[in-house]
C-alpha positions as CSV (number, residue, x, y, z in Angstrom):
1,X,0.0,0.0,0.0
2,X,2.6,2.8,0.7
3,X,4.9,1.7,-2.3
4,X,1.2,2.4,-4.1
5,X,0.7,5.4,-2.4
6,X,4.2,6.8,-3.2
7,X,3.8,5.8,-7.2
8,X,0.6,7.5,-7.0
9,X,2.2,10.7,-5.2
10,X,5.1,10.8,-8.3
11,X,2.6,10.4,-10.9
12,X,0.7,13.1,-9.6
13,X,3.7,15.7,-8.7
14,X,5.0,14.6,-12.5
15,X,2.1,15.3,-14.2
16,X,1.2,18.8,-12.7
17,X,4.9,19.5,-13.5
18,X,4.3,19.6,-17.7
19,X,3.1,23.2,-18.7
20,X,0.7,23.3,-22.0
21,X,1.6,24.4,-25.0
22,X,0.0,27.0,-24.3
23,X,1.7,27.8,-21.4
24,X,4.9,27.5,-22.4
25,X,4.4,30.1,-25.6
26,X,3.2,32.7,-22.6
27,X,5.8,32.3,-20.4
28,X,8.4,32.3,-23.6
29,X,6.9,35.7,-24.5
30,X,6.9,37.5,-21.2
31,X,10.4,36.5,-20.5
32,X,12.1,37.3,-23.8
33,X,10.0,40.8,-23.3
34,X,11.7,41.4,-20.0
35,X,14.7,40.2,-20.7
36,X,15.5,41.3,-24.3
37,X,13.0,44.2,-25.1
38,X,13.4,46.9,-26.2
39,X,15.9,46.2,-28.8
40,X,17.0,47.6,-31.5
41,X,16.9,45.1,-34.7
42,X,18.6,47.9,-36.8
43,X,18.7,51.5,-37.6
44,X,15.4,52.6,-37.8
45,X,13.6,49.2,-36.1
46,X,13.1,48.2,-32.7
47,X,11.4,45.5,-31.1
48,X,8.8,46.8,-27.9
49,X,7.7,42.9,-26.8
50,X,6.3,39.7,-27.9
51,X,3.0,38.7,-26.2
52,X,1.0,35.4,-26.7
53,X,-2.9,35.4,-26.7
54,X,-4.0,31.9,-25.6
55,X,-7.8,33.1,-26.9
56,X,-6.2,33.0,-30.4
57,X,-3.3,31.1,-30.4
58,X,-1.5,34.3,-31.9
59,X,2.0,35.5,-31.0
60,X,2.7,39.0,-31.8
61,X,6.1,40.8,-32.1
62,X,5.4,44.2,-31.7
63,X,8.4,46.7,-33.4
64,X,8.4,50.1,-33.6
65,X,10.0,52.4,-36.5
66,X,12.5,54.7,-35.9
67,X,13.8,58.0,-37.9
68,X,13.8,57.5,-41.4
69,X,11.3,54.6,-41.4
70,X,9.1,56.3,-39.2
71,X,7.1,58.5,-42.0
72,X,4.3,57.5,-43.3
73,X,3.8,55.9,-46.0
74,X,7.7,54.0,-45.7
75,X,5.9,51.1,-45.8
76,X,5.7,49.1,-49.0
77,X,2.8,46.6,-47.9
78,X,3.5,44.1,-50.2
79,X,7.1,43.8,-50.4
80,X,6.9,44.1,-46.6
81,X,4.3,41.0,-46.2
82,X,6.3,38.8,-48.9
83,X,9.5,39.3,-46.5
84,X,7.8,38.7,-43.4
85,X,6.2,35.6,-44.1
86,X,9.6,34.1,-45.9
87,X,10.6,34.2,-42.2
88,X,7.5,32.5,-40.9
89,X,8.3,29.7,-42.9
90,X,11.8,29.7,-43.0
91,X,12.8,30.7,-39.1
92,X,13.3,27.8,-36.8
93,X,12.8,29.7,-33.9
94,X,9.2,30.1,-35.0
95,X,9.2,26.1,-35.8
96,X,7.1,24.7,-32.9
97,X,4.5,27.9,-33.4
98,X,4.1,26.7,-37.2
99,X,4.2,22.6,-36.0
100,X,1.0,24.2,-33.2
101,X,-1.2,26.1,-36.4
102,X,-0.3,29.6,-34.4
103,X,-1.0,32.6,-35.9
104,X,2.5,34.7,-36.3
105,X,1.8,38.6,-35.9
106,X,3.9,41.5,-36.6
107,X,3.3,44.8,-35.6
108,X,4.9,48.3,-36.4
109,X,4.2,51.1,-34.9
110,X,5.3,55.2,-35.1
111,X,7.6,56.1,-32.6
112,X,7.0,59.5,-32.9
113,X,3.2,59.1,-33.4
114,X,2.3,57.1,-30.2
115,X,-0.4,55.0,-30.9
116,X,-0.2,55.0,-34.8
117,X,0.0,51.5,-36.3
118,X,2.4,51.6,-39.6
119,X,2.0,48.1,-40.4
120,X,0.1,45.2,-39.2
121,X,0.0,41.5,-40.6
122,X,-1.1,38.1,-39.5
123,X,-0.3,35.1,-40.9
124,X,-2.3,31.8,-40.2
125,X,-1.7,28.2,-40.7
126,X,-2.6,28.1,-44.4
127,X,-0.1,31.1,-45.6
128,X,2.6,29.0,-44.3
């Protein structure tokens, strides 16, 4: 009975030790937020955070343009989406996201216009 009880106990502590998918997207968001952002990528590009909505399994990197990219109308919407989704298919960081069916987000925003959305795309499961 208590060798029973002790498997039992393991099985238990093991199991409640495994994060979800889920989870684990979340938790790699907030922490490469507070460890890594803001950073710059370039010149005139910075990346602000990276946040995971569990509602719509959507991870967003959120960048803001700086200087000469900041003006609007910089943005050439289809060039811009064509190289952005080359690296949702191509990146392996974003490997286990794409293996999930995730929607991959990428915002840019004005820094000198707070608030002021440049350039947002998402890309689901059947553009990649």
């Amino acid at each position: 009975m208590k060798k029973l009880s002790v498997l039992l106990f393991a099985s238990v502590l093991l199991t409640a030790c495994q994060e979800s998918m889920e989870e684990r997207c979340a938790r790699e968001a907030r922490e490469y937020t507070q460890q890594k952002c803001p950073a710059f990528i370039n010149k005139v590009t910075r990346i602000d955070s990276l946040t995971f909505d569990v509602a719509t399994h959507t991870i967003s990197y959120c960048y803001s343009f700086i200087g000469a990219a900041d003006v609007p109308g910089s943005v050439k919407e289809e060039e811009a989406r064509l190289l952005l989704l080359n690296e949702v298919k191509n990146s392996t960081n974003l490997k286990a996201y794409r293996d999930e069916g995730y929607n991959i987000r990428y915002v840019y925003h004005s820094e000198s216009r707070p608030g002021e959305v440049m350039y947002d795309v998402t890309f689901t499961k059947k553009d990649y």
